[in-house]
Each structure stands twice: as structure tokens, then as C-alpha cells.
C-alpha positions in Angstrom: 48.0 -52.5 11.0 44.8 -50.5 11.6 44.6 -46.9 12.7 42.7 -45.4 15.7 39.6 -43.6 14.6 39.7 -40.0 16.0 36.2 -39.0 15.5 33.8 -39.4 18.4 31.1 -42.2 18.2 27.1 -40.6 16.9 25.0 -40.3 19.8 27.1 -40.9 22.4 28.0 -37.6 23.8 24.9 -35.8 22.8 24.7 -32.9 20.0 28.0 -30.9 18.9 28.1 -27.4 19.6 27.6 -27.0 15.7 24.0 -28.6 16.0 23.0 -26.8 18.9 23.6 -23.4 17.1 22.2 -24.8 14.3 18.8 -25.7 16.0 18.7 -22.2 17.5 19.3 -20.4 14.2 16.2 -22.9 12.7 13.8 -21.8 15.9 15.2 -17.7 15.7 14.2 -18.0 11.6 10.8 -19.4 12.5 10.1 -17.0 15.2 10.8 -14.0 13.0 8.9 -15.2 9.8 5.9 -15.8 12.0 6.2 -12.1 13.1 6.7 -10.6 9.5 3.9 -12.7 8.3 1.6 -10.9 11.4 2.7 -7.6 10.8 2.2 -7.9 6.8 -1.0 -9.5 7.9 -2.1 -6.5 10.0 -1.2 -4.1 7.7 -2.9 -5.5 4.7 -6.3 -6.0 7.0 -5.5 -1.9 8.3 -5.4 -0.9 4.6 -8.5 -2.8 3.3 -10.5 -3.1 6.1 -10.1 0.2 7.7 -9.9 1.9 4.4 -13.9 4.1 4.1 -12.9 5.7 0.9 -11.3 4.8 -2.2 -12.1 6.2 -6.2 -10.4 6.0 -9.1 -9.7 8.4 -12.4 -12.0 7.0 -14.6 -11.3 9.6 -17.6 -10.1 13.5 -17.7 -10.0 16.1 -20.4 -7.1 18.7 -20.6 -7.9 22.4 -21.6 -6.0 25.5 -21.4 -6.7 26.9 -17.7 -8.5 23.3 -16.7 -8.9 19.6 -16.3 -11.9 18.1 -16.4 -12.4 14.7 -14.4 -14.8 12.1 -14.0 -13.9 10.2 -10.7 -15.8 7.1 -9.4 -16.0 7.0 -5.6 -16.5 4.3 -3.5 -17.1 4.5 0.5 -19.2 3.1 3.5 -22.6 4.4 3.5 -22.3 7.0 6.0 -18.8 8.1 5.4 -18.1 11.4 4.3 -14.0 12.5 3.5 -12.1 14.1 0.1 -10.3 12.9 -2.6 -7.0 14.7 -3.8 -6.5 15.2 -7.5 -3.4 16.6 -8.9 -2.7 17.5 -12.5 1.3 17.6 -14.2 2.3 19.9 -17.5 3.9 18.1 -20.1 7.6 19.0 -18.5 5.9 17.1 -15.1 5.7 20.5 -12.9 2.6 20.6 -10.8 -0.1 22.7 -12.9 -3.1 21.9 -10.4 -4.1 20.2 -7.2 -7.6 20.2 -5.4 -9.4 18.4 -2.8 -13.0 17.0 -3.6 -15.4 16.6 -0.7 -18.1 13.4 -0.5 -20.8 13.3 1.7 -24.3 11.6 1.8 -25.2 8.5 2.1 -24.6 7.0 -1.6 -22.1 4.2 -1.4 -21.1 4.7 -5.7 -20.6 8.1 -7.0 -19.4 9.0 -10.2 -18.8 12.9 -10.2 -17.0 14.8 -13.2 -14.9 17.7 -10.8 -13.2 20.7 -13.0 -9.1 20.9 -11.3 -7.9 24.7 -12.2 -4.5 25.0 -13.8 -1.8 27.4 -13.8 -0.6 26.0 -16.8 -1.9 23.7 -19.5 -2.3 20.2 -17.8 -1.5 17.1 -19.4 -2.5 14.3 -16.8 -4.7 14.1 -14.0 -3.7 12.3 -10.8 -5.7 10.7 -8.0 -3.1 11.3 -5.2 -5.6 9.3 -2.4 -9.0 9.2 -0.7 -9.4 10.5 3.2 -12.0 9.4 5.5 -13.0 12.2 8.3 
């Protein structure tokens, strides 16, 4: 004696509702990585390409009532905005923060600034650059 198969013959009757859901979950997936890829796309070209300032702490010297520090600037020729520096006490409490100004036409500028404590200063910070 042979027993009736109960399953449905492949093909016949078109996809189950399993591989329809399936197919939309596959096309919902693609449709949302493509977005996250363009909006981590824009941001990245916002935050390079947009960017007209940038610098970096190159060295800085702590004293009693000061902080001395050499920061290299970079911009668009043309550009003019501040850098914020900030400077910590050993416990981490702000001691000092400042804003630099850079103008001109130089594209490079190296600049020692002098950041004013309230208290002996242990680190200095470049908190960001600012266009105007």
C-alpha cells in the first residue's frame, strides 16, 4: 500500500505565502541599506568637503597661570573662522578655554596661542575649528 502525498506539487500553484513575504522582506532590506549608505555618504562629503577649517594641537606647555600652544591650521585660502582650545587640571575640571581667530589668505598656519588658566593646566584641547 502507498500513501497519498499531502504536500502540494512545486510550481504549480505559484509561490507560498512564506516566499512572497520573504521576497518583500529581501526588496524592504535593499531599499533601506541603499538609503543608509546615501545618508552616510552625504554626511561624510558635508564633513570633508564642506569643512573650510580644520588644525590640530601640535605641542603645548603647562605653567602656573598659562598654557602655551602651538596649533597648525589648515583652511581654504580666503577663509577666515576660530579655533576653540580648552585646557583640564589634573582632577579634569576646566582651567581654560579661548577662541583663536584666523584670517588672511595663508592656507598653513602654525601659530603658538597662550590659553589663560584659572588653575594649573595639565592638557590642552582642540575642541573644533569654525568657518564664518
Amino acid at each position: 500500500m502507498s500513501t497519498a502525498s499531502t504536500r502540494l506539487p512545486e510550481g504549480r500553484y505559484g509561490r507560498s505565502s512564506d516566499e512572497r513575504a520573504d521576497h518583500k522582506l529581501k526588496i524592504a532590506g535593499a531599499v533601506l541599506g541603499a538609503l543608509l549608505i546615501a545618508l552616510v555618504g552625504y554626511f561624510a562629503w558635508h564633513y570633508v568637503g564642506q569643512n573650510k577649517i580644520s588644525g590640530e594641537v601640535i605641542t603645548f606647555e603647562p605653567g602656573k597661570d598659562s598654557v602655551q600652544v602651538h596649533l597648525e591650521v589648515r583652511k581654504d585660502a580666503g577663509a577666515t573662522g576660530y579655533c576653540t582650545v580648552r585646557s583640564q587640571a589634573e582632577d579634569g575640571a576646566e582651567v581654560g578655554r579661548a577662541d583663536y581667530r584666523f584670517d588672511g589668505d595663508d592656507t598653513r598656519i602654525d601659530k603658538v596661542v597662550t590659553l589663560r588658566t584659572t588653575a594649573p593646566g595639565t592638557t590642552a584641547e582642540l575642541l573644533g575649528c569654525h568657518a564664518d
